[in-house]
PDB file of the backbone (N, CA, C, O) and the ligand in Angstrom, with CONECT records:
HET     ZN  A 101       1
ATOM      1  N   UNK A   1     146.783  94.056  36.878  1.00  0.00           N
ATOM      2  CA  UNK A   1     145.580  94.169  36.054  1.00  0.00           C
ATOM      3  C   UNK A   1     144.625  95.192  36.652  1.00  0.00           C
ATOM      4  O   UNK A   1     144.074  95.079  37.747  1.00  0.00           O
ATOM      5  N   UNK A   2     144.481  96.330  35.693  1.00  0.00           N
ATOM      6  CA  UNK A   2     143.221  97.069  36.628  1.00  0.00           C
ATOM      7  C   UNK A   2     141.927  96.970  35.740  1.00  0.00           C
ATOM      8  O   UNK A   2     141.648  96.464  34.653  1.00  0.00           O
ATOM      9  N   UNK A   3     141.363  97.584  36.568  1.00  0.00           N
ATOM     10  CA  UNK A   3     139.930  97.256  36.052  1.00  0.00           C
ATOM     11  C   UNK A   3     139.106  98.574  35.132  1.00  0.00           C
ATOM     12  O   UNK A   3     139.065  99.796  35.276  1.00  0.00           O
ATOM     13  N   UNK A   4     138.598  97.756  34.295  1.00  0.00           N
ATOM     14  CA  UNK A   4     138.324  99.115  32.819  1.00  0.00           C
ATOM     15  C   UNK A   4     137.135  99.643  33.742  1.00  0.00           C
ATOM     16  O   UNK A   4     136.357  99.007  34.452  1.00  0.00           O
ATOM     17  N   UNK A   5     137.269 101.287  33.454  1.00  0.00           N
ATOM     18  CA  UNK A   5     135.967 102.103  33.941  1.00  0.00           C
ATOM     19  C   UNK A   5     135.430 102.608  32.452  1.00  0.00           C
ATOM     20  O   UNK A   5     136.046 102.900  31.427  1.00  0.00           O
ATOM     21  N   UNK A   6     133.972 102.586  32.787  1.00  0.00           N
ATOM     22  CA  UNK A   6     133.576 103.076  31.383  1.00  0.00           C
ATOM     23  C   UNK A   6     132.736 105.142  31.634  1.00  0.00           C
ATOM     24  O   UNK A   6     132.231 105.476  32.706  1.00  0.00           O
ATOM     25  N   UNK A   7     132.784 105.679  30.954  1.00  0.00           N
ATOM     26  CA  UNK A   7     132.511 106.987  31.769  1.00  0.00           C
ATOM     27  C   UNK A   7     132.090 107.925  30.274  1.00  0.00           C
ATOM     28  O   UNK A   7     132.651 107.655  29.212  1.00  0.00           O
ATOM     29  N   UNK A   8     130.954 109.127  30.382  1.00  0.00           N
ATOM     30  CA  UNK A   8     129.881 109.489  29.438  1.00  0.00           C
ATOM     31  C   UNK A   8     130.179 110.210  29.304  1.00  0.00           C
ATOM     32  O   UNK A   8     130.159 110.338  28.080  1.00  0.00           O
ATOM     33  N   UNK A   9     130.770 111.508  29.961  1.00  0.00           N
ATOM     34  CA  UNK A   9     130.660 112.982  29.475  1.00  0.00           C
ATOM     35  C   UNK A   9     131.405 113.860  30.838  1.00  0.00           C
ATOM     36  O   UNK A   9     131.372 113.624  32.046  1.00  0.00           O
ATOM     37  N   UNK A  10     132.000 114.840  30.130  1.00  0.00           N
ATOM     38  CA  UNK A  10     132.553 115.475  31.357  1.00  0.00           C
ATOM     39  C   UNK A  10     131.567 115.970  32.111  1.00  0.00           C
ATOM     40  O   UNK A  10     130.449 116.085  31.610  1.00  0.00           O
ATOM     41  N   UNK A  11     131.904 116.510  34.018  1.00  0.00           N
ATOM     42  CA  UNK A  11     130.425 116.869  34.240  1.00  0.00           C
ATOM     43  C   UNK A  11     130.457 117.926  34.445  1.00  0.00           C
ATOM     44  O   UNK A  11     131.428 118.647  34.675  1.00  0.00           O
ATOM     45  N   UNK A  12     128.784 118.282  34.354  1.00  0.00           N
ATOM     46  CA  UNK A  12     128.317 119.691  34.268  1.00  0.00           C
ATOM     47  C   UNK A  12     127.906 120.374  35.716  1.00  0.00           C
ATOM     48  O   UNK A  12     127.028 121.168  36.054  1.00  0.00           O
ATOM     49  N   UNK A  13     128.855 119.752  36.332  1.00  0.00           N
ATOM     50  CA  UNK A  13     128.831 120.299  37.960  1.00  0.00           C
ATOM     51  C   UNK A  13     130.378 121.171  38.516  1.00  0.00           C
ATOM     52  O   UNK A  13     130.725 122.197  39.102  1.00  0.00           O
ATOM     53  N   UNK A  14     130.758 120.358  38.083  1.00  0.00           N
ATOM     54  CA  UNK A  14     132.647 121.300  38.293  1.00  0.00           C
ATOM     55  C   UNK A  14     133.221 121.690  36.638  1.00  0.00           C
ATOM     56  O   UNK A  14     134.369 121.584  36.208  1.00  0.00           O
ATOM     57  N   UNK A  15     132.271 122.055  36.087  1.00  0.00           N
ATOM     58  CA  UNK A  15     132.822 122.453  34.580  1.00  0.00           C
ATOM     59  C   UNK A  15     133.497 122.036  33.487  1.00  0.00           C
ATOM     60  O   UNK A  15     133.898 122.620  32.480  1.00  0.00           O
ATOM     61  N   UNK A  16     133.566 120.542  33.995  1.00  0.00           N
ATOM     62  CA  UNK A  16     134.268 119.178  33.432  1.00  0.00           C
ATOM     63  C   UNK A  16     135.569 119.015  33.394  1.00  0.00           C
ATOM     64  O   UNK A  16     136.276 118.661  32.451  1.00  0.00           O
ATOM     65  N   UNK A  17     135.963 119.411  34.928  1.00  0.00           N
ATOM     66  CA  UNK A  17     137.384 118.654  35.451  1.00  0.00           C
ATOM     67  C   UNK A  17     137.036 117.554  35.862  1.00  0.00           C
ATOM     68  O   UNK A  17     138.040 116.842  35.888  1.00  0.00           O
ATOM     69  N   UNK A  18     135.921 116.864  36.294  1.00  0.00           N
ATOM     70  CA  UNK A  18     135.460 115.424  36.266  1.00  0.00           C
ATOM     71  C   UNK A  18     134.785 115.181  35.312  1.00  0.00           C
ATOM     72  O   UNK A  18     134.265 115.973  34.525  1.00  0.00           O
ATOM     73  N   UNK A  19     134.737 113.361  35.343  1.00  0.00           N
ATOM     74  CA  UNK A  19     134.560 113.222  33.953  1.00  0.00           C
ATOM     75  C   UNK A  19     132.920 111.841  34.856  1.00  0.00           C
ATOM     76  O   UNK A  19     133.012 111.133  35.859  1.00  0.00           O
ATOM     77  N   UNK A  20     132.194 111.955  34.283  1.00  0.00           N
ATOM     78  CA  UNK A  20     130.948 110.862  35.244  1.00  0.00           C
ATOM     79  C   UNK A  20     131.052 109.361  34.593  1.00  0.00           C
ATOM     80  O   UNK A  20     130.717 108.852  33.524  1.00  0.00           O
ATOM     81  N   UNK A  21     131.545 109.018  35.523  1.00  0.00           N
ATOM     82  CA  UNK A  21     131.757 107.360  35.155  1.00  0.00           C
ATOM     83  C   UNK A  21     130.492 106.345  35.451  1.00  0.00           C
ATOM     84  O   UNK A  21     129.680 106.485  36.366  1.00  0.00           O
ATOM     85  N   UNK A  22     130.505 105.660  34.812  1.00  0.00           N
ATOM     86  CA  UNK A  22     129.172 104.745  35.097  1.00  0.00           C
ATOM     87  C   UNK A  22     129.198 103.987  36.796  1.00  0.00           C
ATOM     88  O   UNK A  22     130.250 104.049  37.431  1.00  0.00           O
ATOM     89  N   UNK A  23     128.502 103.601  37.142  1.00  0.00           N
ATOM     90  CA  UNK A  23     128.448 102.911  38.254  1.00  0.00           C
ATOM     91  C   UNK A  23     127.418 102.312  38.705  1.00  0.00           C
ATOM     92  O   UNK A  23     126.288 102.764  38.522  1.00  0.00           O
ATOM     93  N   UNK A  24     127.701 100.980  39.497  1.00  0.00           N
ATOM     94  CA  UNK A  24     125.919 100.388  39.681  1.00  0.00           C
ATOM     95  C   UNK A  24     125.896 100.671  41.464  1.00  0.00           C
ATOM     96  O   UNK A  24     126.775 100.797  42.316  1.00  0.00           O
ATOM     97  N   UNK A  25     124.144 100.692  41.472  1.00  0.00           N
ATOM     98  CA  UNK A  25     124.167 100.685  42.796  1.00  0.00           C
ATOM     99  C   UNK A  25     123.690  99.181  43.111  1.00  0.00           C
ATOM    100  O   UNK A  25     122.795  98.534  42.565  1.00  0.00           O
ATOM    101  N   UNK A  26     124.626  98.793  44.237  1.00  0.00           N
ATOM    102  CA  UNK A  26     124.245  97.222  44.456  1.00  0.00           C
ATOM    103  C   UNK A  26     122.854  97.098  44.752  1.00  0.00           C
ATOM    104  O   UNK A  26     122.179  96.248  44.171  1.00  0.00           O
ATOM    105  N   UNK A  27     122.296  97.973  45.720  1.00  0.00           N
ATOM    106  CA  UNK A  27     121.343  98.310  46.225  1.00  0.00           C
ATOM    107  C   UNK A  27     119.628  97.992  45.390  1.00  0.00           C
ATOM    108  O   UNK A  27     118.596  97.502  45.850  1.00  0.00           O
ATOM    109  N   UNK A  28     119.941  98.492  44.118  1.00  0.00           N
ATOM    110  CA  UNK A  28     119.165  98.617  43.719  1.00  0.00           C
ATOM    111  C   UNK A  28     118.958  97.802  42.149  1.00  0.00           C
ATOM    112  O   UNK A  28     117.986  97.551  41.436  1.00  0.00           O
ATOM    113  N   UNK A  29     120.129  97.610  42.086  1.00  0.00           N
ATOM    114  CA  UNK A  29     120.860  97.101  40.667  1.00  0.00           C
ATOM    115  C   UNK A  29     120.602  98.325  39.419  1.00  0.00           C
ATOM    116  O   UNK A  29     120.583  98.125  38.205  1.00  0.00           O
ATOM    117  N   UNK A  30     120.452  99.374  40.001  1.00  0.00           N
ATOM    118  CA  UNK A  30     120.246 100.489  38.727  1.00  0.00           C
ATOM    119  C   UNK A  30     121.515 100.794  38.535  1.00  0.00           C
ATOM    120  O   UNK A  30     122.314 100.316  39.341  1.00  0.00           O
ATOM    121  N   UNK A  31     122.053 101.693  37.389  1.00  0.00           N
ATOM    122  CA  UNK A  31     123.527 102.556  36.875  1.00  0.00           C
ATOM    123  C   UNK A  31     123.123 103.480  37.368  1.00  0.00           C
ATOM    124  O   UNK A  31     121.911 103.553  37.574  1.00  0.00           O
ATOM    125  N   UNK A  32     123.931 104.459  37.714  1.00  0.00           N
ATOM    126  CA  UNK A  32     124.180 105.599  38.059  1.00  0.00           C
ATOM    127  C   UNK A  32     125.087 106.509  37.392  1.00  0.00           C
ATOM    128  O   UNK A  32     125.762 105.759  36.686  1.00  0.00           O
ATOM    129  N   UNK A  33     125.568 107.923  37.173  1.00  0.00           N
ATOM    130  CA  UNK A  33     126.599 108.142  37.013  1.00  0.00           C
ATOM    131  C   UNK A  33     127.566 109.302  38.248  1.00  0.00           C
ATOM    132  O   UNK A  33     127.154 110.142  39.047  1.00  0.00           O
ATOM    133  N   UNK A  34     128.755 108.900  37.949  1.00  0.00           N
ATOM    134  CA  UNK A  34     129.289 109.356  39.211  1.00  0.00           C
ATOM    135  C   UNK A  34     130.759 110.421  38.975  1.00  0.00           C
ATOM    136  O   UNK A  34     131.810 109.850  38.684  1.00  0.00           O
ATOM    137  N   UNK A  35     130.753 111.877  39.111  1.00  0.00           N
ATOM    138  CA  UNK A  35     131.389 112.279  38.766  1.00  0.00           C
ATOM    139  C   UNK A  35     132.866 111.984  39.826  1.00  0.00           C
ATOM    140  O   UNK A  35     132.755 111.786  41.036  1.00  0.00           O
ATOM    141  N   UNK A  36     134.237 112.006  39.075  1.00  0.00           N
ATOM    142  CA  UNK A  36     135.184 111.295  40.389  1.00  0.00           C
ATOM    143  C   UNK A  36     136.204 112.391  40.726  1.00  0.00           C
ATOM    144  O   UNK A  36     137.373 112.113  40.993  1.00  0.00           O
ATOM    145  N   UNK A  37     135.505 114.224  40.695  1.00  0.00           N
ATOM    146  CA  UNK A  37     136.054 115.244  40.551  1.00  0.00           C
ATOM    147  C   UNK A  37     135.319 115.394  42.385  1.00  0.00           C
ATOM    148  O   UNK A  37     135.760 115.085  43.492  1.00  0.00           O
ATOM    149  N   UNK A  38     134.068 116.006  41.910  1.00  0.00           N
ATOM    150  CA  UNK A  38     132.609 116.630  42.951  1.00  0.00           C
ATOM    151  C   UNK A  38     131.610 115.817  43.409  1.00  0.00           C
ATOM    152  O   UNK A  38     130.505 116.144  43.841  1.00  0.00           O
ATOM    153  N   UNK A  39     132.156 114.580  43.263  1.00  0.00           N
ATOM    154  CA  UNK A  39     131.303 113.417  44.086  1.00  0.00           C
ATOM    155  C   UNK A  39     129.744 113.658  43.707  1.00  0.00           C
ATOM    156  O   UNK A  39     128.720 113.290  44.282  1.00  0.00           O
ATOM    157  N   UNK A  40     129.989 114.574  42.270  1.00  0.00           N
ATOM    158  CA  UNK A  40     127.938 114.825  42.120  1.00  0.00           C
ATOM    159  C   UNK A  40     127.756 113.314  41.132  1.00  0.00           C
ATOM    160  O   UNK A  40     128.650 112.796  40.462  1.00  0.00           O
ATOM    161  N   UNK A  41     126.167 112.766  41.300  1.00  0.00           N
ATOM    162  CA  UNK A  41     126.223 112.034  40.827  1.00  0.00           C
ATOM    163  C   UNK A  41     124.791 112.356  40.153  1.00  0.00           C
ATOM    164  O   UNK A  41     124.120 113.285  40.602  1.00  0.00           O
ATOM    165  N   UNK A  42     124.312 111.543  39.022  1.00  0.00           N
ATOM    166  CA  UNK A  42     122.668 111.270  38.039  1.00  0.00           C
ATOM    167  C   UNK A  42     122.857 110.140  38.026  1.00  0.00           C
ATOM    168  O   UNK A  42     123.815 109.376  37.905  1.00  0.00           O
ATOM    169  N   UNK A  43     121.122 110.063  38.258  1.00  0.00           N
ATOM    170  CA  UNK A  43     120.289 108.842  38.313  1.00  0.00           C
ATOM    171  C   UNK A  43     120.625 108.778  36.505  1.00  0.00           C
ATOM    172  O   UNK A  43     121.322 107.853  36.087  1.00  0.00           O
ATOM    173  N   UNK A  44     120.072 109.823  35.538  1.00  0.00           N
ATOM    174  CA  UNK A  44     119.913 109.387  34.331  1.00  0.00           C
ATOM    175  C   UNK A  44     120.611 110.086  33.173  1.00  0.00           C
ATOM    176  O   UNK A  44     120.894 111.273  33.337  1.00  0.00           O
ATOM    177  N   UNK A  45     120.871 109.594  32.212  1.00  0.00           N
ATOM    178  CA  UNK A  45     121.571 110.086  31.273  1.00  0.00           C
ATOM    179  C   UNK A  45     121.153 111.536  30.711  1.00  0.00           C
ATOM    180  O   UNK A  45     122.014 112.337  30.347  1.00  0.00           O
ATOM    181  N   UNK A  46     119.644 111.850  30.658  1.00  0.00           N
ATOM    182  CA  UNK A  46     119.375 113.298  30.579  1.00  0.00           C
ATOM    183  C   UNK A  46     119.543 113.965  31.582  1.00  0.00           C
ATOM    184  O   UNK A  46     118.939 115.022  31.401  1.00  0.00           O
ATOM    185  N   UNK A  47     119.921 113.961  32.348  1.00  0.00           N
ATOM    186  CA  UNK A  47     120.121 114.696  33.763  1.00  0.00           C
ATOM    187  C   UNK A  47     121.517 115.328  33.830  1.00  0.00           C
ATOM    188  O   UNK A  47     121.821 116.335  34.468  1.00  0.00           O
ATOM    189  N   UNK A  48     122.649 114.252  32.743  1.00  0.00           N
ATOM    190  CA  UNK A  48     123.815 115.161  32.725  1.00  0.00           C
ATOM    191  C   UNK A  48     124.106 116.230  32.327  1.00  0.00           C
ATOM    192  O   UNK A  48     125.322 116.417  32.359  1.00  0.00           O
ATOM    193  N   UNK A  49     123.601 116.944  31.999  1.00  0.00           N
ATOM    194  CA  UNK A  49     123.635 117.761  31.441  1.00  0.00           C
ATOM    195  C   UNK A  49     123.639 119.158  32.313  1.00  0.00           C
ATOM    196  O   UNK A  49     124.458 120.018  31.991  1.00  0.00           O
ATOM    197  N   UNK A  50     122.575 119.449  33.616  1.00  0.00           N
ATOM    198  CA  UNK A  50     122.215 120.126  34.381  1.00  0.00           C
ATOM    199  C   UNK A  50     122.505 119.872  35.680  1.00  0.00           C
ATOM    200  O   UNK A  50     121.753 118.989  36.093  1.00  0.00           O
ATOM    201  N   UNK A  51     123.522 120.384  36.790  1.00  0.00           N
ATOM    202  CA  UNK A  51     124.106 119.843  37.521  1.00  0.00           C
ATOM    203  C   UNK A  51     122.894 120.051  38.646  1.00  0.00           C
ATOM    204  O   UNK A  51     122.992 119.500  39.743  1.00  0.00           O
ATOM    205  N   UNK A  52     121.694 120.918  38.290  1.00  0.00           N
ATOM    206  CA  UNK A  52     120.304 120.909  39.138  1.00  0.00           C
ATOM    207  C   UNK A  52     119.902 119.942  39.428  1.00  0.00           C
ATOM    208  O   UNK A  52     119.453 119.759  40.559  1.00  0.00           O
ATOM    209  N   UNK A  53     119.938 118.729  38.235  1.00  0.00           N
ATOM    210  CA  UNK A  53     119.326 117.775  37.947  1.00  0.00           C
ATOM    211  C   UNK A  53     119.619 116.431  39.029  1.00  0.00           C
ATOM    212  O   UNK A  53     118.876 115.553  39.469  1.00  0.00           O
ATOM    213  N   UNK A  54     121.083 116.741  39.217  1.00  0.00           N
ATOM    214  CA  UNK A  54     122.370 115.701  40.227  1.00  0.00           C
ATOM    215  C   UNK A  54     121.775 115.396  41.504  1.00  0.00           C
ATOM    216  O   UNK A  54     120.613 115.720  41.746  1.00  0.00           O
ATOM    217  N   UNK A  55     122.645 114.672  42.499  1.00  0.00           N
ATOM    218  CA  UNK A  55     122.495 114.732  43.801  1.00  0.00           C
ATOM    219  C   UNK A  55     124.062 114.669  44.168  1.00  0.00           C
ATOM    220  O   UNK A  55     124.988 114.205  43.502  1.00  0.00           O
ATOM    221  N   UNK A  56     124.070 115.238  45.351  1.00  0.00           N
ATOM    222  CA  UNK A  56     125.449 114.252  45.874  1.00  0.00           C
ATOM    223  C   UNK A  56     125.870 113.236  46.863  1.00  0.00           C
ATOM    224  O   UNK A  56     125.539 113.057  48.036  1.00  0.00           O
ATOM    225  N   UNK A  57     126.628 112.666  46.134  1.00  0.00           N
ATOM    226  CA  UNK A  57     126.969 111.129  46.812  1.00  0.00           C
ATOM    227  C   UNK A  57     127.118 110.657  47.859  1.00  0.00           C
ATOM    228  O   UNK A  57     126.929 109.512  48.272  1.00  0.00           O
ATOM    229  N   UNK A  58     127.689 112.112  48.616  1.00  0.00           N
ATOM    230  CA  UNK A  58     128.634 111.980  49.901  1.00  0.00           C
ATOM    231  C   UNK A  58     127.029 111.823  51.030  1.00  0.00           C
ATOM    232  O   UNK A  58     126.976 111.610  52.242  1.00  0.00           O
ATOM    233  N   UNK A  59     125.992 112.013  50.110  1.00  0.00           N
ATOM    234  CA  UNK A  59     124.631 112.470  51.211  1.00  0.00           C
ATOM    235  C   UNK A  59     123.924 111.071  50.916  1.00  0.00           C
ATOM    236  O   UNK A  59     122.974 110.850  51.667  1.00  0.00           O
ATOM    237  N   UNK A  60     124.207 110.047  49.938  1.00  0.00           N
ATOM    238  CA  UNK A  60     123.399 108.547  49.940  1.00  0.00           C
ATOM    239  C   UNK A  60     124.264 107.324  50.443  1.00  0.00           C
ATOM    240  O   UNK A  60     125.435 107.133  50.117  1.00  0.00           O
ATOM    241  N   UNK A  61     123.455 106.463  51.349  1.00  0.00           N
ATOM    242  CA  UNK A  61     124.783 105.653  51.506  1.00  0.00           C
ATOM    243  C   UNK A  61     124.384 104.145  50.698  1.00  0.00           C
ATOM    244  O   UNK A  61     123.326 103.639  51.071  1.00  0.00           O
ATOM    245  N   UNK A  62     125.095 103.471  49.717  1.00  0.00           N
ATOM    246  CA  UNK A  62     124.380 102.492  49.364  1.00  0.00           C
ATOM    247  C   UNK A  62     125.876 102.077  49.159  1.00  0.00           C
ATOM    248  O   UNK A  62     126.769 102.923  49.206  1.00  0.00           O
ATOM    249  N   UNK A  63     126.190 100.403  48.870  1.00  0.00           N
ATOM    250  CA  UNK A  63     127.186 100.014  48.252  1.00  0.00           C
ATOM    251  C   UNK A  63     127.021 100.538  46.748  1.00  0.00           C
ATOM    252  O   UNK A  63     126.049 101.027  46.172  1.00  0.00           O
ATOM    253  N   UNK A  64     128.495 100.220  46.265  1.00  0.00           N
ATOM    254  CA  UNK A  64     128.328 100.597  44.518  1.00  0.00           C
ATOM    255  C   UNK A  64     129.317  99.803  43.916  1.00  0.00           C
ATOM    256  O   UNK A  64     130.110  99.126  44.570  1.00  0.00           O
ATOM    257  N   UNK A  65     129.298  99.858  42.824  1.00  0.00           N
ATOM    258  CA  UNK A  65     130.569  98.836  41.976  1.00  0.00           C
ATOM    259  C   UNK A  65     130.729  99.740  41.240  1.00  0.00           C
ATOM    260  O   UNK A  65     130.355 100.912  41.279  1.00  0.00           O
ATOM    261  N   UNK A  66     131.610  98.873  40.177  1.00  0.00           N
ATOM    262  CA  UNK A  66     131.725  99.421  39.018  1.00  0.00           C
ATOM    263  C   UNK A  66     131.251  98.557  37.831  1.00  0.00           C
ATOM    264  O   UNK A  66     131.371  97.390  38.204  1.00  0.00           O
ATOM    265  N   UNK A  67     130.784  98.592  36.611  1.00  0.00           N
ATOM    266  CA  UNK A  67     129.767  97.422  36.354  1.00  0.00           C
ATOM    267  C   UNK A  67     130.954  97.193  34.826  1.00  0.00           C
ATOM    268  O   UNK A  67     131.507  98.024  34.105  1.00  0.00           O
ATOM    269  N   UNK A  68     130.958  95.864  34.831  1.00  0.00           N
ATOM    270  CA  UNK A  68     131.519  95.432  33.522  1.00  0.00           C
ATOM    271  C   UNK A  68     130.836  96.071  32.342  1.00  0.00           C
ATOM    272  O   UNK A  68     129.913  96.880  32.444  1.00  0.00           O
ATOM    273  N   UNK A  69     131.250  95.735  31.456  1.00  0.00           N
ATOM    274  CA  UNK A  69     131.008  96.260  29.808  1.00  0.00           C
ATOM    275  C   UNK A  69     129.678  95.376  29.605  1.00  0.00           C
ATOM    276  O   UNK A  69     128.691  96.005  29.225  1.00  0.00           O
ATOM    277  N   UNK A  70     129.541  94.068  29.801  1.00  0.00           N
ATOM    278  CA  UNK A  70     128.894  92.820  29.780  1.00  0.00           C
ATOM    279  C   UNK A  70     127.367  93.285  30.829  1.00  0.00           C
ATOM    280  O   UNK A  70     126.295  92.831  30.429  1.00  0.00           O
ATOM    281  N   UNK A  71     127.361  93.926  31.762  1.00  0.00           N
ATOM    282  CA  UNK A  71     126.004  94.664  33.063  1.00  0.00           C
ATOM    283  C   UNK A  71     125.863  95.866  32.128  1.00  0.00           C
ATOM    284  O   UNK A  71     124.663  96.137  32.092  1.00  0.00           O
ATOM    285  N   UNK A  72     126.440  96.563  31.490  1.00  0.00           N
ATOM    286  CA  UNK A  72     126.315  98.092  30.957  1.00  0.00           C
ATOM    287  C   UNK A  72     125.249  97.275  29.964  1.00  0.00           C
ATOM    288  O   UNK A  72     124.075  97.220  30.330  1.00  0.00           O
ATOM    289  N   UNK A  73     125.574  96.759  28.944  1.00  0.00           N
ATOM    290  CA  UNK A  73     124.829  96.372  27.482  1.00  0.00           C
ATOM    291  C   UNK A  73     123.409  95.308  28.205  1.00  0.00           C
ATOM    292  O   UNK A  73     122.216  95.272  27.902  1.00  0.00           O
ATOM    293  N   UNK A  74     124.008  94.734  28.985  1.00  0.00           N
ATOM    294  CA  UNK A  74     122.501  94.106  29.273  1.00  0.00           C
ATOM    295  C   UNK A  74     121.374  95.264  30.019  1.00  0.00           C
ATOM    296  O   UNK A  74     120.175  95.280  29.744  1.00  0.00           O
ATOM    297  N   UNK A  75     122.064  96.238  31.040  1.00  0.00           N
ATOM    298  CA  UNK A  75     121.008  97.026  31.355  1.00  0.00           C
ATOM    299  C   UNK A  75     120.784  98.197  30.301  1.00  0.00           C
ATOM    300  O   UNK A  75     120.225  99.215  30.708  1.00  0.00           O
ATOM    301  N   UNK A  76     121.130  98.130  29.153  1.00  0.00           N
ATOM    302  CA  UNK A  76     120.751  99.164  28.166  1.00  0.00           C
ATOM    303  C   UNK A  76     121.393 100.278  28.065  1.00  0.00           C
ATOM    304  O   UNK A  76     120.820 101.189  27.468  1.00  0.00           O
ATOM    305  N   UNK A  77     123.035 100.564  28.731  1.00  0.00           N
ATOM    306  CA  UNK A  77     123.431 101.325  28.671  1.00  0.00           C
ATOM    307  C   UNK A  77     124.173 102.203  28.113  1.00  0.00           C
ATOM    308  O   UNK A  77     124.360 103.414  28.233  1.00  0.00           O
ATOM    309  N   UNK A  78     124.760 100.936  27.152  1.00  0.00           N
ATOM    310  CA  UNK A  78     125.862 101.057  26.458  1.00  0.00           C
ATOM    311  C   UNK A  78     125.812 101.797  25.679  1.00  0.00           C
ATOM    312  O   UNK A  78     126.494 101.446  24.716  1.00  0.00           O
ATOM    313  N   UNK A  79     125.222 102.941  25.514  1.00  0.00           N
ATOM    314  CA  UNK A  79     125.594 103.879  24.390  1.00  0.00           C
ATOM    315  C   UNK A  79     126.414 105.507  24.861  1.00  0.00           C
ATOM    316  O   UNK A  79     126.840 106.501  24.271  1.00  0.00           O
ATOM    317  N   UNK A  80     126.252 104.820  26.815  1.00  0.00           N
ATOM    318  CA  UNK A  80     126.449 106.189  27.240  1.00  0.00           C
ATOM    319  C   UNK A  80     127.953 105.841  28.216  1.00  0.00           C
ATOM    320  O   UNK A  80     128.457 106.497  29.127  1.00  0.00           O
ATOM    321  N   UNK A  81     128.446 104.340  27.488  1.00  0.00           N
ATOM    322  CA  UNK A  81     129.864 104.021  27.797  1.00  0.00           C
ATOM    323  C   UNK A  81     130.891 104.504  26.383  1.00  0.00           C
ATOM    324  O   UNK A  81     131.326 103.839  25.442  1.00  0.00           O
ATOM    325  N   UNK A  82     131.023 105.940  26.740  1.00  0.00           N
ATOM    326  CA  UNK A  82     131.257 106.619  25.480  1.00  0.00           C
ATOM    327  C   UNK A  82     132.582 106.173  25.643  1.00  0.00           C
ATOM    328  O   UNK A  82     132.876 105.401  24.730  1.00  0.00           O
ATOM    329  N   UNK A  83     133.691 106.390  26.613  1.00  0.00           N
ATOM    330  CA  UNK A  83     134.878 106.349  26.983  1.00  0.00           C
ATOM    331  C   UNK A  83     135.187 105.328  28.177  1.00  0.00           C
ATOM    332  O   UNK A  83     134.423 104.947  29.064  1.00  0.00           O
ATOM    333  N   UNK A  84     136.599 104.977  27.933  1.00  0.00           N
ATOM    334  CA  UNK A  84     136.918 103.554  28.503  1.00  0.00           C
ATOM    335  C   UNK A  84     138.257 104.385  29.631  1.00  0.00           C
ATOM    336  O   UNK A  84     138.633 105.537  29.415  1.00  0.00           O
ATOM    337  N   UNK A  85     138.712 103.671  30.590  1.00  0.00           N
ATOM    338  CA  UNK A  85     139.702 103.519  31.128  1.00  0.00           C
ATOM    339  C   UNK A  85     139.810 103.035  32.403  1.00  0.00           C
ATOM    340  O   UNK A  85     139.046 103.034  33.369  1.00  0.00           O
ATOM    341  N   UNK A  86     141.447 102.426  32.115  1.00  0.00           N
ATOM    342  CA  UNK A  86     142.197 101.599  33.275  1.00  0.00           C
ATOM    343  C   UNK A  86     142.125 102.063  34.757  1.00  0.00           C
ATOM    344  O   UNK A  86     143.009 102.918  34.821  1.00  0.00           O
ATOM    345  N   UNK A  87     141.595 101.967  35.880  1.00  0.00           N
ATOM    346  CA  UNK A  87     141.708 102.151  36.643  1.00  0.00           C
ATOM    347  C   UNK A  87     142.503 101.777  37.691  1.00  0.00           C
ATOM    348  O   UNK A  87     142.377 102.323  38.787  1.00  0.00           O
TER     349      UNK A  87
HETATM  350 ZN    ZN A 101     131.990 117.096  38.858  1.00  0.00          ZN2+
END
């Protein structure tokens, strides 16, 4: 059984050979998104767009998950769980 990743848009940091998957930070309980190409990641959904906008991952250290479908819709996210897959 693997576990569904949900993920928004290809990213606009490696030209969208990664694709930014949702992710929570335990830390903080916010989403994040996390590209799984260039380790760039956004705090927010307008931010994907501009890879200025990013940080990268490899430079924050926090735990992270991956957040069910069920954490996405309660923290308001769900519109930017455009695409699904098995991990
Ligand atoms: Zn990338």
């Amino acid at each position: 059984m693997g576990t569904t990743c949900y993920w928004y848009k290809a990213c606009p940091n490696c030209d969208g050979q990664g694709r930014l998957f949702i992710f929570e930070n335990q830390v903080t309980g916010h989403l994040y998104f996390h590209c799984e190409e260039c380790e760039w990641g956004f705090h927010k959904p307008e931010d994907c767009h501009n890879s200025a906008d990013g940080f990268l991952t490899l430079n924050v250290e926090f735990d992270s998950a991956i957040p069910t479908i069920e954490r996405i819709r309660e923290l308001g996210w769900e519109q930017y769980a455009v695409h699904s897959c098995e991990k």
